[in-house]
N, C-alpha and C positions, 0 to 999 in steps of 0.2 A: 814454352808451350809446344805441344804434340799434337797436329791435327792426324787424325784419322777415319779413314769412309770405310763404311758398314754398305756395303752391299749384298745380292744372291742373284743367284743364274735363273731365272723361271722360263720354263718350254712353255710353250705355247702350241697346241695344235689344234687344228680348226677340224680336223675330221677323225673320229675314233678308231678308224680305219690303221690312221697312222702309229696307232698303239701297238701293244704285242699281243696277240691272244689272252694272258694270262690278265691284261691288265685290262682288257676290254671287258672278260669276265668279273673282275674287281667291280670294276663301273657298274655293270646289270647287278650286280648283287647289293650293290652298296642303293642303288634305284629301286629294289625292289626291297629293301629295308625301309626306303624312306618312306613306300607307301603304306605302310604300319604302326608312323610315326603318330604318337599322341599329341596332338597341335589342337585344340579347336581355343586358345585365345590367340594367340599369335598368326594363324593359319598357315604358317612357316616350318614345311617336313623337311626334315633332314634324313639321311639315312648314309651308313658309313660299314663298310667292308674294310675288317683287316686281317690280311695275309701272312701269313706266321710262316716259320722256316721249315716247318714241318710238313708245310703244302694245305692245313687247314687255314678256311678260311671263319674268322666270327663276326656276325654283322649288329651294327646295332643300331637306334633311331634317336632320335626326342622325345624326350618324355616331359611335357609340361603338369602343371600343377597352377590350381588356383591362386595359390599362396607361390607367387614366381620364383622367388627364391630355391623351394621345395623341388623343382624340375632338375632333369637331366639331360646334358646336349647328347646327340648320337654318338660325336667320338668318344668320351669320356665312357660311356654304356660299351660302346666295342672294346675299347683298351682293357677297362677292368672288369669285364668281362673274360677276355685274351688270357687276362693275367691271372684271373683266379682258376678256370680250366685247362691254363696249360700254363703252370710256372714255369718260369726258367727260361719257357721254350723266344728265341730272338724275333718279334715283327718287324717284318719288312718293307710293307708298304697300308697303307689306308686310302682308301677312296673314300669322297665323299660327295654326294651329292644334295643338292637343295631348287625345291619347289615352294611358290605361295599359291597360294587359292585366291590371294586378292591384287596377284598383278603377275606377269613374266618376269622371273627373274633372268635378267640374261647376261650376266657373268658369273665365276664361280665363288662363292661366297666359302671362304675362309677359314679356319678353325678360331673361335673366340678365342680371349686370351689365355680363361683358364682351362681352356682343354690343351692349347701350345703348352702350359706348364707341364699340365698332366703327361703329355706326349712324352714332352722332351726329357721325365724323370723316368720313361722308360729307354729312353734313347740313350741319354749317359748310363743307365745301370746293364743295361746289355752292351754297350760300347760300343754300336755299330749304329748307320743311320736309319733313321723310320723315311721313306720317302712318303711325296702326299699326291694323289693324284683328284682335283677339284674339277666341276664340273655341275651346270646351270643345268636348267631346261634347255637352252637355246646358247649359241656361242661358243667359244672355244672352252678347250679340255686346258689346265695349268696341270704341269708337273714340276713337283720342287725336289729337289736329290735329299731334303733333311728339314726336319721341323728347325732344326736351330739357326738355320736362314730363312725363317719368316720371324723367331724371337732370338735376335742377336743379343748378347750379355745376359742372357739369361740368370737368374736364382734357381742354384746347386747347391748340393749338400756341403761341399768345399767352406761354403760362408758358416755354417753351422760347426765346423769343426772335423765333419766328417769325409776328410777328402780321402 
């Protein structure tokens, strides 16, 4: 038997300050997507900025639906969004951030699972990393260098035959 540990490096910063301009600008825009977001069963906005290599940035939010299933998270609206207005073109980074109307959320709430899928089938089809930059109302800023250290072993197209 082969034991093996599955870890990732996550930053941590306590003040936006310590960002770079370009990523502090990510943050406000990814914040000011969220407040656009379709939420009134969950009361849960998300809003998400992504950074393309071209210097454009596309933002996107939450769209809920009565019928829950029917909705859509912010990343997944940014990505293929990204991907339908500028194919080809490499994302580099996504901010995202998240507010409740029925409490302070004060750490940075995560990309679900299936927007890490979605991500990561743009991260291996461009070959290069999506970094993720998270962010509450309140508490520190995560930055992770690659969605595929928050979903290690992920399912690729490799499994399907198509490596």
């Amino acid at each position: 038997m082969e034991k093996r540990k599955i870890g990732f490096e996550l930053l941590v910063f306590e003040d936006e300050k310590e960002l770079s301009q370009n990523e502090q600008k990510l943050l406000r825009e990814a914040m000011e997507a969220k407040e656009n977001a379709y939420a009134p069963y969950s009361k849960f906005k998300v809003g998400a900025a992504v950074l393309l290599d071209n210097g454009e940035v596309v933002i996107g939010n939450n769209q809920e639906n009565s019928s829950y299933p029917s909705g859509l998270c912010a990343e997944r609206v940014a990505v293929f969004q990204a991907g339908a207005k500028y194919p080809g073109v490499t994302i580099k980074t996504i901010a995202i951030t998240a507010s409740s109307a029925n409490h302070e959320v004060q750490e940075p709430a995560a990309p679900c699972g299936n927007c890490r899928q979605s991500i990561i089938e743009y991260e291996q089809k461009q070959g290069s990393s999506i970094s993720l930059l998270l962010r509450s109302e309140k508490g520190p800023i995560y930055k992770c260098n690659s969605v595929s250290d928050i979903l290690p072993l992920a399912f690729n197209s490799s499994f399907l035959g198509d490596s």
